[in-house]
N, CA, C and O atoms as a GROMACS GRO file, in nm:
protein
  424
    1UNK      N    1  10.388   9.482  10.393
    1UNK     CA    2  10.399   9.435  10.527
    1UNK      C    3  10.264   9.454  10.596
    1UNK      O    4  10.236   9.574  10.604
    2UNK      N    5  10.192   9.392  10.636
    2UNK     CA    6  10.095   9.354  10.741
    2UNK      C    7  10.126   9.363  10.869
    2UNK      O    8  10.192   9.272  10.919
    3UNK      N    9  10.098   9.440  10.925
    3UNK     CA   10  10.153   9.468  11.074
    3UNK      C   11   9.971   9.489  11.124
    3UNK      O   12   9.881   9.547  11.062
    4UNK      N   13   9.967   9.409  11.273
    4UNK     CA   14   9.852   9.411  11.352
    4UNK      C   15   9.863   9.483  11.476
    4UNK      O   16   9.895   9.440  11.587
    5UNK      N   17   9.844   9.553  11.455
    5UNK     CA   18   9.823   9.692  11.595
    5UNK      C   19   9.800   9.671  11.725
    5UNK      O   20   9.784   9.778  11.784
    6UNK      N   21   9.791   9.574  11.798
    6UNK     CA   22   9.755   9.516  11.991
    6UNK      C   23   9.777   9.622  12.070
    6UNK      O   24   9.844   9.720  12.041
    7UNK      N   25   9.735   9.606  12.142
    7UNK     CA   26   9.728   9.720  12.258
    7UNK      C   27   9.885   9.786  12.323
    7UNK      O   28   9.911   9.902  12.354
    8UNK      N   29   9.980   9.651  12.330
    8UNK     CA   30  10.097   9.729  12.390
    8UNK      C   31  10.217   9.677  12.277
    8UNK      O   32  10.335   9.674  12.314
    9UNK      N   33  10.196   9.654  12.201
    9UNK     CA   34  10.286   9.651  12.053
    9UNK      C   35  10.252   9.574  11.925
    9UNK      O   36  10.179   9.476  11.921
   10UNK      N   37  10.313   9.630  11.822
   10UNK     CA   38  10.276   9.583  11.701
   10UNK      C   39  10.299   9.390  11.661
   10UNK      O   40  10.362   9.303  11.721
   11UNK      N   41  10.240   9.387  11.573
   11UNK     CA   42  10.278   9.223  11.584
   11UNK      C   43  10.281   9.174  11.432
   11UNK      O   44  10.168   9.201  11.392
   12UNK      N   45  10.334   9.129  11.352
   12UNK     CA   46  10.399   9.139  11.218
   12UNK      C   47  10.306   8.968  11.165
   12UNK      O   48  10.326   8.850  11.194
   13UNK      N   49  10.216   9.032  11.089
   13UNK     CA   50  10.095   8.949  11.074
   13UNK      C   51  10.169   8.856  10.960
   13UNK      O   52  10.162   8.735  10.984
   14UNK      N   53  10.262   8.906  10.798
   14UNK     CA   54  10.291   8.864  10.720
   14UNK      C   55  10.326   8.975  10.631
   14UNK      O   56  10.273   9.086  10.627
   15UNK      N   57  10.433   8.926  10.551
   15UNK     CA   58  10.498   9.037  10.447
   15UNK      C   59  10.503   8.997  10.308
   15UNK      O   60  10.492   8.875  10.308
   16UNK      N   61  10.520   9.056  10.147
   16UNK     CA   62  10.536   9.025  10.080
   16UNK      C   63  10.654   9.105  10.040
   16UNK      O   64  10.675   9.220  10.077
   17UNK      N   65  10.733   9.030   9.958
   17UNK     CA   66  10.857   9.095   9.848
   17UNK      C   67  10.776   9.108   9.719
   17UNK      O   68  10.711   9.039   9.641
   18UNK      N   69  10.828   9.265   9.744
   18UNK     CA   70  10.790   9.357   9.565
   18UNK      C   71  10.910   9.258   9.456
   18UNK      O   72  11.033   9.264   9.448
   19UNK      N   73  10.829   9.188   9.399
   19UNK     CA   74  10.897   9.132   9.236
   19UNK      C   75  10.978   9.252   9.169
   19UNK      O   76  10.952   9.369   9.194
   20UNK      N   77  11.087   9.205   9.075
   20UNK     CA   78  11.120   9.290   9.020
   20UNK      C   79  11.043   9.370   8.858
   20UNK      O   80  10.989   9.314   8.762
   21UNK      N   81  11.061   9.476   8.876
   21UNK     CA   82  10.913   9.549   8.727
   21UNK      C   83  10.780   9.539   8.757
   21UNK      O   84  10.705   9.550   8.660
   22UNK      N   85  10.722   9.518   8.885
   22UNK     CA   86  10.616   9.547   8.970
   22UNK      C   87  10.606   9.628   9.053
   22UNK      O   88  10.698   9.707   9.075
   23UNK      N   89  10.533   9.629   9.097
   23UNK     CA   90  10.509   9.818   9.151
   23UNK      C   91  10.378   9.774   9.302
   23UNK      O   92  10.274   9.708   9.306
   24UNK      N   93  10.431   9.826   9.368
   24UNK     CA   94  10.371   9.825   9.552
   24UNK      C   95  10.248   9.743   9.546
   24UNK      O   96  10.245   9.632   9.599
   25UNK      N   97  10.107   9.813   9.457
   25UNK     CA   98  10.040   9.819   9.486
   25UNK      C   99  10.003   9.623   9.436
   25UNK      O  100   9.932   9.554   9.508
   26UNK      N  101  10.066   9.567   9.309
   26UNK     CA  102  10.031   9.451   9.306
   26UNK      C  103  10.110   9.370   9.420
   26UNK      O  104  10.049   9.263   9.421
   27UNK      N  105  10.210   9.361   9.515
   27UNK     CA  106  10.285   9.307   9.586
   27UNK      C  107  10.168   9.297   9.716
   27UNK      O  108  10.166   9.202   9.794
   28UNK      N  109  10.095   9.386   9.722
   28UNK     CA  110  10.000   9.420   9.817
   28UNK      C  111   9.917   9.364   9.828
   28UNK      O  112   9.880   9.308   9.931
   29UNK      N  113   9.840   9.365   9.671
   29UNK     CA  114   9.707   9.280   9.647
   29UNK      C  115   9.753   9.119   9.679
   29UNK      O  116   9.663   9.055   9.733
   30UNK      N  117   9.883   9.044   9.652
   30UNK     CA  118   9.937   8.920   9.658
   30UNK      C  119   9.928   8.886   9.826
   30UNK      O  120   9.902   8.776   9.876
   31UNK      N  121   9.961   9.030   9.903
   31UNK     CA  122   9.938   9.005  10.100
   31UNK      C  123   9.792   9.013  10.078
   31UNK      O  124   9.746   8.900  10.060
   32UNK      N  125   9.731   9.079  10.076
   32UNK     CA  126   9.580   9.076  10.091
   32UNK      C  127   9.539   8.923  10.096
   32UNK      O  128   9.528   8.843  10.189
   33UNK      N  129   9.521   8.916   9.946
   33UNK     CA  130   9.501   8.744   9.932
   33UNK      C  131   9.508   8.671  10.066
   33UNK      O  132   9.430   8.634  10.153
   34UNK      N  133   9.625   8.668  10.042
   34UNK     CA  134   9.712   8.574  10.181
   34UNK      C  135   9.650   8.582  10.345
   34UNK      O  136   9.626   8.493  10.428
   35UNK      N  137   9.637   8.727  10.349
   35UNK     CA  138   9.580   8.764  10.498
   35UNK      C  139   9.448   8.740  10.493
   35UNK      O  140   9.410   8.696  10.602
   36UNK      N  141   9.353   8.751  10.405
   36UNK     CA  142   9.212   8.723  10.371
   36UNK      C  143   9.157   8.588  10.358
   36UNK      O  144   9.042   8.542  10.358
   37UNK      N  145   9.322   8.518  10.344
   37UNK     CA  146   9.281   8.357  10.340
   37UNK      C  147   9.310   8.283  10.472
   37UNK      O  148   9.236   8.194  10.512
   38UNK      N  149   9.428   8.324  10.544
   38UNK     CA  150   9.524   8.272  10.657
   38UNK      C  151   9.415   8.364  10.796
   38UNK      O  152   9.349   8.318  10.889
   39UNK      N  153   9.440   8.510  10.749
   39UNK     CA  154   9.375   8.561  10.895
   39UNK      C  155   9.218   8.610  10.893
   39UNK      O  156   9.192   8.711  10.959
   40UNK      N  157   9.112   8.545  10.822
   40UNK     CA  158   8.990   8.658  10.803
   40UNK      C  159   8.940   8.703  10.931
   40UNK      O  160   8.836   8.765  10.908
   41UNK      N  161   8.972   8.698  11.093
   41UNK     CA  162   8.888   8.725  11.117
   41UNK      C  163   8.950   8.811  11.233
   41UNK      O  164   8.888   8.847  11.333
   42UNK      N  165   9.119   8.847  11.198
   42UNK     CA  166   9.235   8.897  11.267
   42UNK      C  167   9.212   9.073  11.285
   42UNK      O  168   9.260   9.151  11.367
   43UNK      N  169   9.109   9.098  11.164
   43UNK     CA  170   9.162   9.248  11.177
   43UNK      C  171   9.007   9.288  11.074
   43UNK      O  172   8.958   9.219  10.985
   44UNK      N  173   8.954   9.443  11.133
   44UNK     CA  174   8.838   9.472  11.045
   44UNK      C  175   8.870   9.566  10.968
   44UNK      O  176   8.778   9.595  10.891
   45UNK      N  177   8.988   9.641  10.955
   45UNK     CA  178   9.037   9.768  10.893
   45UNK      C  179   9.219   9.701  10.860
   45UNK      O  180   9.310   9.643  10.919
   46UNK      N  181   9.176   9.775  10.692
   46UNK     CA  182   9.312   9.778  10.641
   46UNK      C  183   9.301   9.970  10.624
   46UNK      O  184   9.207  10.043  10.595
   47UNK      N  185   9.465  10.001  10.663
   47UNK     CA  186   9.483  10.145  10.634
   47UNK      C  187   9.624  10.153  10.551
   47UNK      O  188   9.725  10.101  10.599
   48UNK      N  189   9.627  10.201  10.464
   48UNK     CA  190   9.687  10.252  10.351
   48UNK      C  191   9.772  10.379  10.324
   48UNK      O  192   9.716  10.474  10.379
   49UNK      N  193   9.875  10.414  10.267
   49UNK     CA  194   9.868  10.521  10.245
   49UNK      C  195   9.787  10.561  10.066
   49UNK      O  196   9.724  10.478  10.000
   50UNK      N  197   9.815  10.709  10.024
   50UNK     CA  198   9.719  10.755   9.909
   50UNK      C  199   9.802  10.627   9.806
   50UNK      O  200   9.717  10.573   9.734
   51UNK      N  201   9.906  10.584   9.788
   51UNK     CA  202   9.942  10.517   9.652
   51UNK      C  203   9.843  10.386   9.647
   51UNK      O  204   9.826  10.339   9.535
   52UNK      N  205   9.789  10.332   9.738
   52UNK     CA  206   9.692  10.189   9.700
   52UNK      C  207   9.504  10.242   9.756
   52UNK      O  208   9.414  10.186   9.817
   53UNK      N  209   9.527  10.396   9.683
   53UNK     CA  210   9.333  10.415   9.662
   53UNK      C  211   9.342  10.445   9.548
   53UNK      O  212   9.361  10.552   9.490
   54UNK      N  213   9.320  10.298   9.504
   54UNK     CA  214   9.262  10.264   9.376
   54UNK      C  215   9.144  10.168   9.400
   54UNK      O  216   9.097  10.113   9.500
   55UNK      N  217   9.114  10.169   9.271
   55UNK     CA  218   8.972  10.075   9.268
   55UNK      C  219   9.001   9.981   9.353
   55UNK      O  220   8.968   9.975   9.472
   56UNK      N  221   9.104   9.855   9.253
   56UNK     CA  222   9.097   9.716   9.252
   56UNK      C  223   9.125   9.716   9.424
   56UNK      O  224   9.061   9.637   9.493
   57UNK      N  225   9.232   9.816   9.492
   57UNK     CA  226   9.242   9.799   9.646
   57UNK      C  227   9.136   9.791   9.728
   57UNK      O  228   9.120   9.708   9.817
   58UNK      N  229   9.038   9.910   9.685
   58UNK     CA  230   8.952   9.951   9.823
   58UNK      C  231   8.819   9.834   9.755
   58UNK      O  232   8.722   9.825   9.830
   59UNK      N  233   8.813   9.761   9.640
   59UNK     CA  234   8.708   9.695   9.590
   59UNK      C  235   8.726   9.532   9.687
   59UNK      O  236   8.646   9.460   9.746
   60UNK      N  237   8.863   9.528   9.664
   60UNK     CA  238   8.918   9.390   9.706
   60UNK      C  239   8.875   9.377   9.885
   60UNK      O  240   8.829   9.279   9.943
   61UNK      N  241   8.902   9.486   9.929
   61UNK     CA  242   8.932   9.513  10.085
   61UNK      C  243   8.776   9.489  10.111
   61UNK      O  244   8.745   9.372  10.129
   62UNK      N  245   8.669   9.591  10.116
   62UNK     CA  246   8.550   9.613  10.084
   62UNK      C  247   8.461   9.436  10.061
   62UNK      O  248   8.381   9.377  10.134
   63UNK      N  249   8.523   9.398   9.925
   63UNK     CA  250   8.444   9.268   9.908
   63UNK      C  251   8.482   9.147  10.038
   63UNK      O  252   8.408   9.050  10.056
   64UNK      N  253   8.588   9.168  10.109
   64UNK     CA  254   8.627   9.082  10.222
   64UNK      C  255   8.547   9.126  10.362
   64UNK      O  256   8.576   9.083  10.473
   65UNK      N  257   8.421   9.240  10.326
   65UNK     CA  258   8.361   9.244  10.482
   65UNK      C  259   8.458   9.366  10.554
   65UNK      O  260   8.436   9.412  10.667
   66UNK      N  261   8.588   9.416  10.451
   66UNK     CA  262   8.625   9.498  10.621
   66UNK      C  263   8.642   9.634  10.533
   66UNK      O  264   8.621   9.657  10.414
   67UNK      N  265   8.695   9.726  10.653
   67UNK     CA  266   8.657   9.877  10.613
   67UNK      C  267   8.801   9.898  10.568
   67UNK      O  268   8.891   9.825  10.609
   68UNK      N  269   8.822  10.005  10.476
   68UNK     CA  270   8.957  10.081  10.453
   68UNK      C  271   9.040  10.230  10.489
   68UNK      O  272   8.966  10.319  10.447
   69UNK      N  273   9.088  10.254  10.513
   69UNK     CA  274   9.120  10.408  10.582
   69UNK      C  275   9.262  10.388  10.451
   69UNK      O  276   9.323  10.282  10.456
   70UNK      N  277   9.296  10.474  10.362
   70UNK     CA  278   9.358  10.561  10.276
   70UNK      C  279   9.400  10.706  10.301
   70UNK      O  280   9.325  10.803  10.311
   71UNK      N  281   9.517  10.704  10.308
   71UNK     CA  282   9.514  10.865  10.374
   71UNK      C  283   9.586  10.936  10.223
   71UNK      O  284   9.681  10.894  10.158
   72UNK      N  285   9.539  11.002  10.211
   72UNK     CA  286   9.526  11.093  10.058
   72UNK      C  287   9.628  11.194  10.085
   72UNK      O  288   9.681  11.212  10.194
   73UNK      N  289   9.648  11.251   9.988
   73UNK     CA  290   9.796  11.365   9.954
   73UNK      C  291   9.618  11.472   9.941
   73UNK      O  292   9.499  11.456   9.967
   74UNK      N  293   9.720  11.586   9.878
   74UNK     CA  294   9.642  11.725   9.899
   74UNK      C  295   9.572  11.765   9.791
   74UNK      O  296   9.502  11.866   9.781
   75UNK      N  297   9.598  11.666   9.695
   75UNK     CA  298   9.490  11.606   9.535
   75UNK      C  299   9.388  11.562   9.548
   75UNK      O  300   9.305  11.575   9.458
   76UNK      N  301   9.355  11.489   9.676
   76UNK     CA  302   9.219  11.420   9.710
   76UNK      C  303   9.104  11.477   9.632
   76UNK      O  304   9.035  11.407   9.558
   77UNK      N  305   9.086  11.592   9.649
   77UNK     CA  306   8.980  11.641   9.602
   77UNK      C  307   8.896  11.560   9.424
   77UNK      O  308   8.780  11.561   9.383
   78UNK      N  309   9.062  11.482   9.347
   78UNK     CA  310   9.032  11.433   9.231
   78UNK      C  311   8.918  11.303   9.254
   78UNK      O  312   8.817  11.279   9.188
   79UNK      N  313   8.980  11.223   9.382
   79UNK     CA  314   8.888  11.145   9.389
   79UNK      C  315   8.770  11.159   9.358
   79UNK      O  316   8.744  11.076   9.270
   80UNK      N  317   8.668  11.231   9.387
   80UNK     CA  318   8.525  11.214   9.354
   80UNK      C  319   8.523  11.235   9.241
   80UNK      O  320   8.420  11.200   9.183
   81UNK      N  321   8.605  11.283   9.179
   81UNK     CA  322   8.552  11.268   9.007
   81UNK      C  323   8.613  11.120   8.926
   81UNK      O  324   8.615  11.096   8.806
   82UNK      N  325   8.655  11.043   9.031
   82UNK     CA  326   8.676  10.907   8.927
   82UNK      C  327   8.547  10.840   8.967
   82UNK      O  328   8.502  10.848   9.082
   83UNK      N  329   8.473  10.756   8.841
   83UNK     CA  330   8.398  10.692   8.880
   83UNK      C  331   8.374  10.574   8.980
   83UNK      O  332   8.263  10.546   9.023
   84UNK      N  333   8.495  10.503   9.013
   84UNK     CA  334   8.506  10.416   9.125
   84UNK      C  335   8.450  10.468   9.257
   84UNK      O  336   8.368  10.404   9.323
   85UNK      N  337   8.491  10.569   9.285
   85UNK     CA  338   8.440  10.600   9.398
   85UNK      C  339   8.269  10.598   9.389
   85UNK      O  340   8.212  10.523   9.469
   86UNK      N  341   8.201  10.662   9.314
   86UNK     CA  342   8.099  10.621   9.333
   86UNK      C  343   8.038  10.507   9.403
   86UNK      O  344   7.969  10.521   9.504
   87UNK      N  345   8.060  10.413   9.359
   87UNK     CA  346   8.040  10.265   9.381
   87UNK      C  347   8.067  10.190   9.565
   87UNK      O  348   8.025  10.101   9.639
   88UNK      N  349   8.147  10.283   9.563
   88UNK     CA  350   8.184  10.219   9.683
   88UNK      C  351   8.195  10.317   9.798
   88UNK      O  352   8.252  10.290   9.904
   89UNK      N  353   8.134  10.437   9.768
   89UNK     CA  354   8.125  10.592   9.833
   89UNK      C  355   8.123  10.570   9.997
   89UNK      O  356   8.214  10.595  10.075
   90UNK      N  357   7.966  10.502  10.031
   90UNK     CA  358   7.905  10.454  10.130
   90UNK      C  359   8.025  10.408  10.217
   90UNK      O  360   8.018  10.450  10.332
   91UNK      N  361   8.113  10.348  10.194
   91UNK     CA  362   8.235  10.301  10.305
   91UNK      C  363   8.306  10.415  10.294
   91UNK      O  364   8.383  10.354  10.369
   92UNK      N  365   8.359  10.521  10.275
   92UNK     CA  366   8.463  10.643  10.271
   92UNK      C  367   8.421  10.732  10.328
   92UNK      O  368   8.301  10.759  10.327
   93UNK      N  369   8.504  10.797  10.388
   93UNK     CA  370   8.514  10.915  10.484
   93UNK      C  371   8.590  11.022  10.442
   93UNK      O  372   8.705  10.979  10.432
   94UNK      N  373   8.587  11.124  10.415
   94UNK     CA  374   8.701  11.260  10.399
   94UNK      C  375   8.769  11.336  10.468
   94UNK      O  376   8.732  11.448  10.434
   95UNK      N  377   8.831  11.343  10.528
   95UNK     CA  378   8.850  11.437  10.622
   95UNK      C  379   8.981  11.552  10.608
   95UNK      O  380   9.082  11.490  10.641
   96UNK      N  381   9.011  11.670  10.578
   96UNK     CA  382   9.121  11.751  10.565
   96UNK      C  383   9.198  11.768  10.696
   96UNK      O  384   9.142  11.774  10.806
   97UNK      N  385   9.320  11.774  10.678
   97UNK     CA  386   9.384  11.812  10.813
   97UNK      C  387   9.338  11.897  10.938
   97UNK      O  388   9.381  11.903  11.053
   98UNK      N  389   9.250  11.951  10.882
   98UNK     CA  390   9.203  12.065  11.018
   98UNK      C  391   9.081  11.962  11.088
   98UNK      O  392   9.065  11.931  11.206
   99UNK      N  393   9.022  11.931  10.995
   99UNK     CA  394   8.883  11.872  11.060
   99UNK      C  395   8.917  11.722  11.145
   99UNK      O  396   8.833  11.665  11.213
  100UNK      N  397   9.062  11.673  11.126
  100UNK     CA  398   9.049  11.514  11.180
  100UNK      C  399   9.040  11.572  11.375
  100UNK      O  400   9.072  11.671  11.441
  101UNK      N  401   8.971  11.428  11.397
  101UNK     CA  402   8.952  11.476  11.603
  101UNK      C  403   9.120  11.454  11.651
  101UNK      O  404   9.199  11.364  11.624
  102UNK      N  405   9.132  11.556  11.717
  102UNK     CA  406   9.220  11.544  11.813
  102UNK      C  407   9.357  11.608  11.706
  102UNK      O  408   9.479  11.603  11.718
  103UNK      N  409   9.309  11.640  11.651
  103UNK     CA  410   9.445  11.722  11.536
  103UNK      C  411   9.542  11.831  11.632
  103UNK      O  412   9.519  11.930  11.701
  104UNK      N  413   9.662  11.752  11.592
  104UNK     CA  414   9.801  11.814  11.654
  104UNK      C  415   9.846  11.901  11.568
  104UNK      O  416   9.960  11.948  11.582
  105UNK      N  417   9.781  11.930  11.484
  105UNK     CA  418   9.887  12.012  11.349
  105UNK      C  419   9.957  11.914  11.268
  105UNK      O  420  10.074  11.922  11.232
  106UNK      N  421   9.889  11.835  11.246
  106UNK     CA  422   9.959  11.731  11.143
  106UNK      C  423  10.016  11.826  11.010
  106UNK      O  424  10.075  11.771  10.916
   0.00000   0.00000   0.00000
């Protein structure tokens, strides 16, 4: 689901149905496409949760001009040892629960 964030409510950009014996993250890459073709110039940030920081996601997102926000489980730390990240380092940010601004105690 593609949902676009506006100032006083959300607005439901376009959705895909997960196929059956497919798994989130290709149902995702199939909206991407779609929103990258229909809306390029709707939105500069896709945000994620940790199941679609993978390569082919943040490579795909990245090669379209816009930024990605992935919010990671408490494993993060593995990331820097896959080589993908390398590559695409320069766009990523880290941040642990204590350090994000304005932290409520998430």
């Amino acid at each position: 689901m593609a949902i676009l964030l506006c100032k006083d409510f959300p607005f439901l950009l376009d959705l895909e149905l997960q196929m059956p014996g497919e798994d989130e993250v290709a149902a995702a890459a199939r909206l991407l496409d779609r929103l990258f073709l229909n809306y390029p110039r709707a939105f500069d940030v896709v945000v994620a949760d940790g199941l679609y920081a993978q390569a082919p996601f943040f490579k795909t997102v990245i090669a379209h001009g816009k930024q990605v926000i992935a919010v990671l489980k408490d494993d993060a730390g593995i990331c820097f040892r896959m080589p993908w990240v390398f590559s695409v380092r320069s766009s990523l940010l880290f941040f642990n629960r204590t350090e994000l601004p304005g932290n409520v105690g998430i």
